[in-house]
C-alpha positions in Angstrom: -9.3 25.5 40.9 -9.6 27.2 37.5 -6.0 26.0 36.6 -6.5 22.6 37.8 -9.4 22.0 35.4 -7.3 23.7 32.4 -4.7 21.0 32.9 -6.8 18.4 33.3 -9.3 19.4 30.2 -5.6 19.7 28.6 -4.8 16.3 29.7 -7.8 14.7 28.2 -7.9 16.1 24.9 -4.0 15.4 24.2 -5.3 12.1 25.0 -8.0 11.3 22.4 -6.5 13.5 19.7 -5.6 11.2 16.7 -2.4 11.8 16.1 -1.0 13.2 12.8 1.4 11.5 10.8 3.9 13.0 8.3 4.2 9.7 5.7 2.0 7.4 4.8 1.9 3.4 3.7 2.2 3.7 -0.2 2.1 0.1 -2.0 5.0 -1.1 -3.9 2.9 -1.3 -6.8 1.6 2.7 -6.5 5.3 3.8 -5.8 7.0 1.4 -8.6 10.0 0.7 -5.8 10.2 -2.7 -4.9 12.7 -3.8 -1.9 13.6 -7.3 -0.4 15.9 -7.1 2.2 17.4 -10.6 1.9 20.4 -11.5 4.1 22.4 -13.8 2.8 25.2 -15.7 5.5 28.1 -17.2 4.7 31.6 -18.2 6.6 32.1 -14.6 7.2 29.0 -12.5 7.0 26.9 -14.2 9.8 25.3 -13.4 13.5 28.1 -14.2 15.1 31.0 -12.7 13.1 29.1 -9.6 11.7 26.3 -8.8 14.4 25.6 -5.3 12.7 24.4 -7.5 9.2 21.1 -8.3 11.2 19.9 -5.5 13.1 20.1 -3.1 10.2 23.8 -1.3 10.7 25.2 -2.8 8.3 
């Protein structure tokens, strides 16, 4: 019974416990980077030609 109530205390503190992160959010005006991922399609770079250009392979 004592074993039960371990793993279920367990259970239930994993649960609440905020979670810690490694990185934070850091504002492009903090960092100095600026990024715009802009995709620009043509004849031969589009979705149906190139379909790595739009989910982030390529």
């Amino acid at each position: 019974m004592k074993k039960v109530f371990a793993v279920v205390l367990s259970l239930i503190t994993l649960a609440f416990a905020k979670a810690q992160s490694l990185f934070e959010p850091v504002n492009s005006s903090r960092s100095g980077v600026s990024f715009k991922n802009t995709i620009v399609e043509n004849a031969t770079q589009n979705a149906l030609t190139y379909e790595n250009l739009f989910n982030g392979g390529g």
